[in-house]
N, C-alpha and C positions, 0 to 999 in steps of 0.2 A: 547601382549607378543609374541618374535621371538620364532619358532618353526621349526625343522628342523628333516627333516625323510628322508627315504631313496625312490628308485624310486618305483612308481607303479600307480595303477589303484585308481579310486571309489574316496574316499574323502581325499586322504595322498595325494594324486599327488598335489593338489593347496598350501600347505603350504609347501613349499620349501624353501628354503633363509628367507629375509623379510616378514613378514606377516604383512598387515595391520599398521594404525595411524605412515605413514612414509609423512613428510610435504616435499613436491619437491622444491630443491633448485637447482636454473639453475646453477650448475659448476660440473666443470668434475665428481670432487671427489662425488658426488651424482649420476652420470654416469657412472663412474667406480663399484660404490657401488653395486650399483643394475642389471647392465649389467649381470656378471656373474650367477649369480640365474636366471633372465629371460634365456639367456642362458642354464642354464642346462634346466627348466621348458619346453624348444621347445624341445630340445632335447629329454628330455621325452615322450613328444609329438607324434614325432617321431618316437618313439618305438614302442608306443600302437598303431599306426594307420597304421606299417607294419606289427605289431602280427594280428591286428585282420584283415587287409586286405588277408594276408596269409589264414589265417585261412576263409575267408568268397571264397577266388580264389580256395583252397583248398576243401572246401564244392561244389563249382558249377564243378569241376572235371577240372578248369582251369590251374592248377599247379600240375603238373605229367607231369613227375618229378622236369621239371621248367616250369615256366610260359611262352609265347612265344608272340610276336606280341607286339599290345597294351598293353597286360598286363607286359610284362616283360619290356618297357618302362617304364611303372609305376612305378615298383619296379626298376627299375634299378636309377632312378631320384630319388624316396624315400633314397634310398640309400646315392646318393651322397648327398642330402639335408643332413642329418644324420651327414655323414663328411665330410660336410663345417661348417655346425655349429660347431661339436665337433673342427675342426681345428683353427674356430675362437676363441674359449673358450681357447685354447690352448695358443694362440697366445695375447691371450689378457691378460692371465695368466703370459706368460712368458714377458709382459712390451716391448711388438712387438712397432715395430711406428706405428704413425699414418696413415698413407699412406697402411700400411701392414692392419691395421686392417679393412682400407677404402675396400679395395679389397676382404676381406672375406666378410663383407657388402653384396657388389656387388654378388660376385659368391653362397651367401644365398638368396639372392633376386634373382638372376637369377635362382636356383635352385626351390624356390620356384614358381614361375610363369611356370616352366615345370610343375612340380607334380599337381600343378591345371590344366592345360589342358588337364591331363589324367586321373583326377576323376570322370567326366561325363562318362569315357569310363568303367571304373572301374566298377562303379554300386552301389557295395557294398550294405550295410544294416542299420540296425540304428546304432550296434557298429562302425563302419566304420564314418556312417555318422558325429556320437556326436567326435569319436576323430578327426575327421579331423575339425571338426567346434570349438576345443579346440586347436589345433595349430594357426587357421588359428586368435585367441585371443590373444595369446601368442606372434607371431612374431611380433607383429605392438608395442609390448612393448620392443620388441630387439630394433626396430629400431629406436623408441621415445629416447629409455636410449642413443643409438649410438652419436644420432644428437646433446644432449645434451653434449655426451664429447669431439665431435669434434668442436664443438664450443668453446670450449675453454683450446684447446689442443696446442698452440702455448709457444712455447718454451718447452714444457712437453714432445716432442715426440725424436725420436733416429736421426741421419742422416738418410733420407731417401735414400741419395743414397748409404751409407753402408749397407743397409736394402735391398735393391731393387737388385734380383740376375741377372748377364751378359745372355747375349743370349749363350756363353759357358758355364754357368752351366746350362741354361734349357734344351741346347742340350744334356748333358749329363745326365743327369735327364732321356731325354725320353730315350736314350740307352738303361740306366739302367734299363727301363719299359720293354721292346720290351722281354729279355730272359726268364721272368717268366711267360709274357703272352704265348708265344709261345709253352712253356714244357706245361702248361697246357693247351693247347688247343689240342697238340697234344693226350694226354691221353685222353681226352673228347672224340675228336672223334672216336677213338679208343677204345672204352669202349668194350667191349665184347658184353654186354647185349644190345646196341643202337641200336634205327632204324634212318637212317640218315632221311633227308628231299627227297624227288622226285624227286626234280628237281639240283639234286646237287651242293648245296647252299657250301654244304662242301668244293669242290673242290675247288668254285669259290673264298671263303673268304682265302684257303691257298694259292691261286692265289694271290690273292688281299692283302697278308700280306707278300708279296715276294718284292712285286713291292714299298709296306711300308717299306720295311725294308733296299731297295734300293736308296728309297726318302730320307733315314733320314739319310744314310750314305752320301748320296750329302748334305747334308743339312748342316751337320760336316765338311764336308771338304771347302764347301763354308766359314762357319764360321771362323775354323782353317785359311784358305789363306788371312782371312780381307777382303772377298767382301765387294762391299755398300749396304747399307739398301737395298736397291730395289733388287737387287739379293736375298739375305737372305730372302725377304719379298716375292716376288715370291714362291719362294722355303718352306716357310711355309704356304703357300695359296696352296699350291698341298697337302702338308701333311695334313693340314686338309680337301678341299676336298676327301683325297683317307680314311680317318679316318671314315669322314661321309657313304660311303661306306661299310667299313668294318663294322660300325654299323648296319646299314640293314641286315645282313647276320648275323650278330650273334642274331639280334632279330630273324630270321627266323629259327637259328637251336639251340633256346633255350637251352641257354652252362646252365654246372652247376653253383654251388656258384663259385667255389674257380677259375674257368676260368668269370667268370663276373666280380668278384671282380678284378681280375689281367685285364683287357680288363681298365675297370674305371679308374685304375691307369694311364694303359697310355694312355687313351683317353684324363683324366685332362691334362699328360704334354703337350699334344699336343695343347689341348683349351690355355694353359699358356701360352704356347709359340708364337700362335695367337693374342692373348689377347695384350700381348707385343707389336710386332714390324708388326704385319698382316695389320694393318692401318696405322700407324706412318706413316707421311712425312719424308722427309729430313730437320734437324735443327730441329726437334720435342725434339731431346734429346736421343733419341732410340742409336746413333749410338756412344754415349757415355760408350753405355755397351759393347762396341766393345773390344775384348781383344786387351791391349797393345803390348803383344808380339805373334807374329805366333807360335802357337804348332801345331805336326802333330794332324790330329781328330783320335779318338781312333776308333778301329774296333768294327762293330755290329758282335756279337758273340751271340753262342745261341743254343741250341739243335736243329735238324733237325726236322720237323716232319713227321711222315711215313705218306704216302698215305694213307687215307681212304681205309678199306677194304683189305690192302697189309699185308703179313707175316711179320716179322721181318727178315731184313734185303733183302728183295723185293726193284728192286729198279722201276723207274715209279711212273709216279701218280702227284704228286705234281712238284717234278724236283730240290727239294733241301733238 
């Protein structure tokens, strides 16, 4: 008998979707079937193994008021595993293509393969341990359902290339990242109650997010004037080197939720936008997402942030 409960812990977490005496037929429609329930099932997953990780980083006096280093790695990869799956689920919901759906695949399995590299680091406990050995059950069932429907997902799927977005929307995507991380980071640092880091890690990431916010407006305009692949590709091989950068510094001065969460946003567009055209050759296809017509690139706009430490309306410090 199917049975179907809500999320949680203990013995309701395994019967989710499908339970049980389902005979597997190799076609989509039995790949589709059961996709979405394994699906949510990781996702669940998910949950319980960031509650009880919190909860175990929280006990060893790890996480106050955020986790930092290794650990906020951890959690910051838990995270986006989290939502990539939910994006898949989403995407797969909403009758995406095939090629879209391939790519969430990908960026789950690349997710996942972080988050194991930093559970050794982690420690954790037996709750830690058992949920993370109940994901790590669950995913090999995402991706068993996946292989089965892309097997025989020909002719079932959307235009990929109506599906697949230009290098001028993911340019504009990251824009649109850049002003929300920035307000909040400026308030983070700025906290009243904060002690920053020693060695003014602060300074150097609003440094280093000047000189991002510089790269990405070349990057727009490059795009906007119709350079060739190789220019644009250049040009986002700097963005994500300076990305990876600005990563180490925020692991180092342990931001809150809602500035990590806005950081991920636009660290994805940047990995997307990599992902894209960061290898492509010439005649790969890449430079088919070339916009047809020249538009000017839009302006990076954005709250300022005040210097670490500076009055309101002080000026110094940071330089923008």
């Amino acid at each position: 008998m199917n049975k179907v409960v809500t999320l949680g812990k203990g013995k309701n977490r395994w019967v989710l979707g499908l339970a049980g005496g389902v005979l597997i037929s190799a076609n989509a429609a039995f790949g589709q079937s059961v996709l979405p329930s394994h699906l949510q099932q990781s996702i669940s997953d998910v949950v319980d193994l960031r509650n009880s990780s919190v909860q175990f980083l929280q006990g060893a006096g790890r996480w106050f008021p955020a986790p930092a280093g290794d650990d906020a790695k951890f959690a910051r990869n838990l995270q986006e595993l989290h939502d990539r799956l939910q994006g898949f689920k989403t995407d797969l919901d909403n009758g995406e293509s095939i090629q879209t759906l391939r790519s969430d695949m990908n960026k789950v399995n690349e997710s996942s393969a972080s988050v194991e590299t930093f559970v050794p680091v982690l420690g954790g406990n037996a709750e830690t341990a058992q949920d993370w050995s109940r994901l790590q059950s669950d995913l090999p069932q995402v991706r068993q359902d996946f292989a089965v429907m892309e097997a025989h997902s020909q002719g079932n799927a959307r235009d990929d290339a109506q599906a697949k977005p230009t290098i001028p929307e993911l340019a504009q995507q990251l824009l649109s990242a850049i002003p929300p991380y920035k307000k909040s980071l400026g308030q983070f640092l700025n906290m009243p109650t904060r002690v920053p880091p020693s060695q003014n890690q602060d300074l150097s990431l609003v440094q280093m997010l000047k000189l991002f916010e510089d790269q990405s407006g070349q990057f727009v305009q490059e795009v906007g004037s119709g350079r060739s692949l190789s220019i644009i590709q250049e040009e986002s091989k700097q963005l994500k080197y300076t990305a990876g950068k600005m990563e180490d510094l925020m692991d180092a001065i342990g931001p809150d939720e809602p500035t990590a969460q806005a950081w991920q946003q636009l660290r994805s567009s940047v990995d997307e936008i990599y992902a894209e055209i960061g290898n492509a050759s010439e005649g790969s296809g890449a430079d088919y997402f070339m916009p047809d017509a020249k538009q000017p690139p839009p302006a990076v706009v954005g709250p300022a942030i005040q210097s670490p430490g500076a009055s309101p309306g002080a000026s110094g410090g940071s330089g923008f």
